[in-house]
N, C-alpha and C positions, 0 to 999 in steps of 0.2 A: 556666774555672770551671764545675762544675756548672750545670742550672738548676735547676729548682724541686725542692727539698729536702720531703719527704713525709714524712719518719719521721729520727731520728735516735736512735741508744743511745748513750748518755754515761754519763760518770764512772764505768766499766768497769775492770776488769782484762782487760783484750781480747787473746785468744790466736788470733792472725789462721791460722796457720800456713800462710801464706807466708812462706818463705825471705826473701824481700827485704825485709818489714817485718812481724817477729815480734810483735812488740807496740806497743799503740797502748791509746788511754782509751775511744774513741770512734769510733762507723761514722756514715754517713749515706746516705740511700738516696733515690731516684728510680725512681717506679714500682716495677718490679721488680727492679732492679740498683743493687749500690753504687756511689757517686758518690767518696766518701771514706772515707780511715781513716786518726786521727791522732789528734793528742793534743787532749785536750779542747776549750781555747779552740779551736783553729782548726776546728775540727767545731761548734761553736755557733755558730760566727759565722757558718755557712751560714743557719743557720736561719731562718725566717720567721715569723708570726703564727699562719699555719698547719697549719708543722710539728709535725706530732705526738712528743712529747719523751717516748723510755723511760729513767730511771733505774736504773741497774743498781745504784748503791749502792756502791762497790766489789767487789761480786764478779766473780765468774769473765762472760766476755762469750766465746761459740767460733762457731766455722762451725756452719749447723744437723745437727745428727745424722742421719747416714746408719745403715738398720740393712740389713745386707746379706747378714738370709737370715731371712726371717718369712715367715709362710703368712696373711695378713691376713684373708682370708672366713674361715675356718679361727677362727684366736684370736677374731674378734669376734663368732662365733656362739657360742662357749664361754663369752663373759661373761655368758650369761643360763644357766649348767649349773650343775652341781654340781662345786665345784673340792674333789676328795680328796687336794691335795697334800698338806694336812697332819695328813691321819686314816691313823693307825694301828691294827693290834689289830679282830679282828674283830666285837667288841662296838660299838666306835666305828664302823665302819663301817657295819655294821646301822643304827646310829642316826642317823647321817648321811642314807643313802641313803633311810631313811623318812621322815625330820623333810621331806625335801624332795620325795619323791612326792607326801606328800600334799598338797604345792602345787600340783601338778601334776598336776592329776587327770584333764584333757581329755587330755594328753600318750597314747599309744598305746605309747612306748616312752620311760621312764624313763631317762636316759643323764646322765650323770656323764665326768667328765676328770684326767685327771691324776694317777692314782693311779699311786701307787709298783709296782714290782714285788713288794717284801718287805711289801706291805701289810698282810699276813696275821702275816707273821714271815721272818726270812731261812733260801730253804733251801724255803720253803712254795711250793706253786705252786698259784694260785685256780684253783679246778672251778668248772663250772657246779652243782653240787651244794654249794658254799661258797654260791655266789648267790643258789640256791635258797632257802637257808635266811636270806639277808638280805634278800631279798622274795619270797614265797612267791606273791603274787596275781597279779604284773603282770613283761611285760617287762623286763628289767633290764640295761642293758650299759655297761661305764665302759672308758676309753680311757686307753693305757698314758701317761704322763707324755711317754714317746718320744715319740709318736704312731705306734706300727711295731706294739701290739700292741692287740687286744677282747678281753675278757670278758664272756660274756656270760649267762645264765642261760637254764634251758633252756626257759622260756614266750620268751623274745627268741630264741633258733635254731629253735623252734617258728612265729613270727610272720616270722622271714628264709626259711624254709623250708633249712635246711640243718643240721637237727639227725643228720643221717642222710648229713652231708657234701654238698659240692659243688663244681661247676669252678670251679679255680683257674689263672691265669694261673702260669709259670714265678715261683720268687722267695718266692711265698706257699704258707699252708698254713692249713686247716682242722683243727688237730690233733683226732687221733680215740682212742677209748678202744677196747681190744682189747673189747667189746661191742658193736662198729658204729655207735656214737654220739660225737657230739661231745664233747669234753671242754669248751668252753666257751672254750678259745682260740684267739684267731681273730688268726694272724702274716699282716702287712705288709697292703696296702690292697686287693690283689684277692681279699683272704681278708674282710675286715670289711665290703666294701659292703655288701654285704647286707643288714647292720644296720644301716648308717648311713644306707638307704634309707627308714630309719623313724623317723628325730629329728624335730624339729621343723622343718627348712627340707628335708624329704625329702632328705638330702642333699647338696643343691646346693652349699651351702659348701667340702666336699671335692672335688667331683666331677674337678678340675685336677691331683687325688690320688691317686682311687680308680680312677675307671671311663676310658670312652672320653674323657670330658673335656667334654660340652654334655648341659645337662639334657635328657631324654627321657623324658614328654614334655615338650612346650615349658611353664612355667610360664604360671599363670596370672597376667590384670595384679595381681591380690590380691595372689600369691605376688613377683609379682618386685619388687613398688612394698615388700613386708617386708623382701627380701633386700637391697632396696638400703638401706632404715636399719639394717639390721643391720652392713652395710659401712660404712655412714656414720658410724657409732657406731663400729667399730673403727678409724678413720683419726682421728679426733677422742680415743679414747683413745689411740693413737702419738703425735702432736701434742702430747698432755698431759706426756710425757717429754721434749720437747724436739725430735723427730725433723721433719723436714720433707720426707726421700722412706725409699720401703722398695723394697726388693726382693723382691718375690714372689715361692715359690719354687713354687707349684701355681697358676697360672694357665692360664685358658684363655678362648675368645671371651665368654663369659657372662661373666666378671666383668670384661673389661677394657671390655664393654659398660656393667656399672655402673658404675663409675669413672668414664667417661667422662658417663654421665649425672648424675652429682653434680659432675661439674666444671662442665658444660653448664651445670647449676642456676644457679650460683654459689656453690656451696659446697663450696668447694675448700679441703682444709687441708693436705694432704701429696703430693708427686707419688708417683706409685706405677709401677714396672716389673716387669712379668709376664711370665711366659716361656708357650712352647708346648711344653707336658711329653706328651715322645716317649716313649710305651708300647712294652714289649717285642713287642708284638703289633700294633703299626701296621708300615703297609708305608712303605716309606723313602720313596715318592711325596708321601706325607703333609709332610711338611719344606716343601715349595715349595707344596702347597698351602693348606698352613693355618700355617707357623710363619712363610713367605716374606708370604702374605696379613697375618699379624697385624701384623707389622713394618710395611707397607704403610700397614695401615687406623689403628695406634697409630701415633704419631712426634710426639707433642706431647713437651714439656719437664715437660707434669704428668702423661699416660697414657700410655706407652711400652710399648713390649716388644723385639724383636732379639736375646732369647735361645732356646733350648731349655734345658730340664731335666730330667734324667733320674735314676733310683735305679739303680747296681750292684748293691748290696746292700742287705741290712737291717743290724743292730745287733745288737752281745753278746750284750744283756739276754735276748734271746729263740735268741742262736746263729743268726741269719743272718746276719750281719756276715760278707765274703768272707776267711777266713784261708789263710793261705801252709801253716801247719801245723792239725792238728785241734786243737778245743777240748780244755783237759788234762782237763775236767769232761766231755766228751761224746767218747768215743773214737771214730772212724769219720765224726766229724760237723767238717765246714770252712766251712760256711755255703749261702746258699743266692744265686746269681749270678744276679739278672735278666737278662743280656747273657751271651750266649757271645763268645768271644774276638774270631770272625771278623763276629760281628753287630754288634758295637760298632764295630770300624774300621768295618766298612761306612758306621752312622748317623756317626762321626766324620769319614770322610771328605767325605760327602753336605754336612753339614751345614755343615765349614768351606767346602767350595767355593761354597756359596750366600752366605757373607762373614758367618754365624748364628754368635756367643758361643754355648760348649758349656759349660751348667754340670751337673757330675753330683755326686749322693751317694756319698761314697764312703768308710765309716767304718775299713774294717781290710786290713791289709799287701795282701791278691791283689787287693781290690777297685780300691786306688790303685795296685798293679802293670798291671792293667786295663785300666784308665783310661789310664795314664800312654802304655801301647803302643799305644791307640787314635787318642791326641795326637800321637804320634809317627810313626803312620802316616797323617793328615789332615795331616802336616807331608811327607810324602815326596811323596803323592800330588797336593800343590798347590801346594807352596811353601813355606818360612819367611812367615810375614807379623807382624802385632801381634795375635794373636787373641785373647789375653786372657784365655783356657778356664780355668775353673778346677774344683777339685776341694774341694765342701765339705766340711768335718769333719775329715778327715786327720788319724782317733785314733788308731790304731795301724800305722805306719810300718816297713818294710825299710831300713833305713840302705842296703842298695843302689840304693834309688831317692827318696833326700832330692835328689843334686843331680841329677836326671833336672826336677825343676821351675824350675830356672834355665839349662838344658839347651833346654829345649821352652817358656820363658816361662809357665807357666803361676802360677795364681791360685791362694795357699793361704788356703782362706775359715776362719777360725776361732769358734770359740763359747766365750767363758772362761767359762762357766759348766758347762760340761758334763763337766768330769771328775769322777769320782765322789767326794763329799767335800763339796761343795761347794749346789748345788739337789738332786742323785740322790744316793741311798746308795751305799756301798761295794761293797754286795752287790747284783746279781751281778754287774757287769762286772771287777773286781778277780778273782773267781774264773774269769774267763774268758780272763785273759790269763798268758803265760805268765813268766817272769823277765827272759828275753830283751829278751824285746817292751815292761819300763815303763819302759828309759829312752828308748823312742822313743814314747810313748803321749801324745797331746796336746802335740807337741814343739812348742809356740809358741816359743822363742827358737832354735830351730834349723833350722824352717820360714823364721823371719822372714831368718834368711842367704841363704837361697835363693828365696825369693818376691820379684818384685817389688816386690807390696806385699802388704799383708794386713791385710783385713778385719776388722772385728770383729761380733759382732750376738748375738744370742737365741735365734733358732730359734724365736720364740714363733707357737705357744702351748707349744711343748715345756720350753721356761722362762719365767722371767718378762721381758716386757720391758724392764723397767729398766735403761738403761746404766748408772746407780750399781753396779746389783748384779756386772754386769759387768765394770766399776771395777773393784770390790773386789777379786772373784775375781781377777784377772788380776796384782794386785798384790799380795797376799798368798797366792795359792796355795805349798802344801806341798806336800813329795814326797812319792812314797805311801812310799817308806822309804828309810832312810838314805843318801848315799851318789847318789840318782840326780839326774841334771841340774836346775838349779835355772831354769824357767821362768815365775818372776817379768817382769811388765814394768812398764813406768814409766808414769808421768801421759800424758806425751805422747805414748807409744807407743799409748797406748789411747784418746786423744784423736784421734792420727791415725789409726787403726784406725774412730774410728766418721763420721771426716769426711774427710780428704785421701787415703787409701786408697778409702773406697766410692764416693768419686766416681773414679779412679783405675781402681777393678773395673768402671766400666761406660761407661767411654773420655767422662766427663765433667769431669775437671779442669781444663779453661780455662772450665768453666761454674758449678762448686764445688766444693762440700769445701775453699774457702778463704775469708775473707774479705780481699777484695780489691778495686778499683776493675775497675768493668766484668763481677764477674761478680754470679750471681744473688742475691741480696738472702734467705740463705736464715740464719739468726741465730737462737741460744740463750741468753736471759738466764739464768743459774743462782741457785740461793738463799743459796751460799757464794761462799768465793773457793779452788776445788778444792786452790789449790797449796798453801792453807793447813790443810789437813785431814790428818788422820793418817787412810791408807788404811780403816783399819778403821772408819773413821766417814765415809765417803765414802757412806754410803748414807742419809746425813744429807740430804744435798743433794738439790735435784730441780729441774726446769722451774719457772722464775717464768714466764719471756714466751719464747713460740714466736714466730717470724714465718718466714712463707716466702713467696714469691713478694714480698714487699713487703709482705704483711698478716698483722697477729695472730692467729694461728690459734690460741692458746691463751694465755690469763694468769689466773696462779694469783689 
């Protein structure tokens, strides 16, 4: 028998997904680990005086939500910006961007997020002399939806010092106007530091993203006692969806430092796992001593890290995304490859032999052909082992290297939100790909043959959060035209994609992503009962009661 019973959820529709006991009414928890999972009466009758008793009402009861590919400092510095996902039309956008400067008036650089590409119109590409004219006084730069591309106006490349161009690491670019001036767009993240030098957290938020990776110089205790509720604040909005760990996909010792000091606190809501994100211009030495060190100094069950993360490419939208053929809109142009061929095995090889999960960006056919030879040769040079390497995004695929990921074990990370249609317009990435390439283009039920397993997540702040929204997408996505692969998934497909899969991706399923006796006590009360919802109203639903580690980390 159990002992002392702390928490119990009853009268549930409880979708354990373990195999061995798929369904149950009811969990009951100790400390931090479940004790039981059964049908109601014999789960109450553990209870005691003391037991704190969640009613779930009939609905839905799951493992708590894993999201397993969010940028957490990143999204939760954004929830104090200017979100332009849904301004269109450049009057609207003027009117936005000033309605909110002049909130902002101490601000030095004006900065905005999440605007569309076709913001303007599809076909349009924003100048800094667009910007110009939507705020004429002050700095001004907003951040691509992607998060791959800036804009920026020319008093912000004026204030970055780079109106006149400046060093770019391999991958990026400062694009320039044939008058030796900035155009105002600023591809992938060693083109945009610059400006993102100038937000409001100077920023430190990205820096796991953009630069070397550790503020410099050191924050002050001002700055970093902000940075840490700003982090606090984005762990506690994940928590509010139900989620109870993330996976961080720009991490480095400064923020696995905060985390760690909100856990310390006692204000702990979500565990969180960061990687040591390997720059094209770090020397392979760096692996042992700061990805090998982070693994070391992280190893808790709530702050972790044991990965690396790296970018192959960028993305359509902007034509870096690594293609096999040139863009049919950009003759001459295939993308742009942070990694040379022989550089990648190198850090692939390095980094499996230190026993380091390889996870890399890798959105189009050469980048995941790339990638896949770099797996394949960390596999020659060390052995077969479980590595678990995975490749996120996996948009646009070579059907010669679909079974190359069940070949080399590898990790196909997905995002159902991110094919164009869906959170992003049509335009541009439809015009970037070619006939060939859309019935391999976000091939979720074709990946899912050959993966392992497979993840689901957000990307956020690149989307939104919301596993509902995720849901949906994932169960009612369309083709983009008649005739091509039909990549619908099911309830439970997307149910394990955000729980028994991410724990799965990060060699933790005997510790969750089920609910189970014995492991961690990590549970999402919902506001429906999911299996009763017609997909398209599945965004109906949300987090009533978080709990992870054993404690309610959220209730609606």
């Amino acid at each position: 028998m159990p002992g002392t019973i702390d928490l119990i959820v009853t009268n549930g529709r409880v979708i354990t997904m373990d195999d061995d006991n798929p369904r149950a009414e009811a969990v009951a928890v100790s400390g931090n680990e479940i004790v039981a999972v059964g049908p109601k009466a014999e789960i109450e009758g553990l209870k005691s005086p003391a037991t704190k008793v969640v009613d779930a009402a009939g609905k839905t009861v799951m493992p708590g939500l894993i999201e397993s590919h969010v940028h957490i400092f990143m999204g939760a510095a954004e929830l104090e910006n200017l979100d332009l996902a849904p301004v269109h039309g450049l009057d609207n956008l003027t009117a936005a961007v000033r309605g909110f400067a002049a909130k902002r008036a101490a601000d030095k650089l004006v900065y905005a997020n999440s605007v569309s590409y076709n913001v303007i119109g599809d076909g349009v590409y924003v100048t800094r002399q667009d910007l110009d004219r939507v705020l004429p006084d002050r700095p001004f730069a907003m951040m691509g939806a992607d998060h791959h591309t800036v804009w920026a106006n020319t008093k912000a490349l004026e204030l970055a010092g780079i109106l006149h161009g400046g060093e770019v690491p391999a991958g990026a670019e400062i694009v320039m106007a044939p008058d030796g001036t900035a155009t105002g767009e600023l591809r992938e993240p060693g083109a945009f530091r610059y400006v993102l030098a100038h937000t409001r957290t100077g920023g430190r938020d990205a820096l796991g993203f953009t630069e070397a990776g550790e503020p410099n110089p050191a924050p002050t205790a001002a700055e970093r006692a902000s940075d840490r509720a700003i982090l606090k604040r984005g762990l506690d909005y994940c928590a509010a969806y139900g989620f109870t760990s993330l996976h961080n996909m720009d991490g480095n010792f400064y923020t696995l430092e905060l985390l760690q000091e909100i856990d310390d606190a006692g204000e702990f809501t979500i565990r969180c796992q960061s990687p040591f994100h390997m720059k094209n211009f770090f020397p392979i030495a760096k692996l042992e001593s700061d990805a090998v060190e982070m693994r070391r100094r992280f190893a808790s069950e709530r702050v972790y890290s044991g990965r690396v993360k790296l970018f192959m490419d960028g993305v359509a939208e902007s034509w870096t995304a690594m293609m096999l053929e040139e863009y049919p809109d950009k003759p001459g142009c295939f993308g742009d490859p942070n990694y040379t061929a022989e550089q990648f095995k190198e850090i692939a090889i390095a980094a499996d032999r230190l026993g380091l999960q390889i996870d890399v960006h890798a959105i189009a056919d050469a980048a995941i052909r790339r990638t896949l030879d770099g797996f394949a040769a960390a596999q020659t040079a060390n052995g077969k082992r479980d590595s678990r390497h995975r490749i996120e995004h996996v948009e646009v695929i070579d059907p010669a290297d679909i079974p190359r990921f069940k070949e080399l074990g590898v990790i196909a990370s997905m995002q159902p939100t991110h094919p164009p249609g869906v959170v992003f317009p049509l335009w541009p990435v439809i015009s970037r790909l070619r006939d060939r390439q859309l019935p391999f283009a976000y091939p979720w039920s074709t990946m899912r043959e050959v993966s392992v397993a497979m993840p689901f997540s957000s990307d956020w702040p690149v989307a939104p959060i919301d596993p509902m929204l995720s849901f949906k997408a994932a169960m009612t996505r369309k083709p983009f035209k008649p005739g091509l692969p039909d990549h619908r998934q099911t309830l439970m497909q997307c149910i394990a994609g955000y729980t028994r899969d991410g724990a799965f991706t990060e060699f933790a399923e005997a510790r969750k992503g089920r609910l189970s006796r014995g492991l961690l006590a990590d549970i999402v009360v919902m506001s429906h009962d999911l299996e009763a919802l017609d997909p398209e109203a599945l965004t109906e639903a949300s987090a009533v009661t978080t709990i992870a580690d054993g404690r309610i980390t959220h209730q609606a």
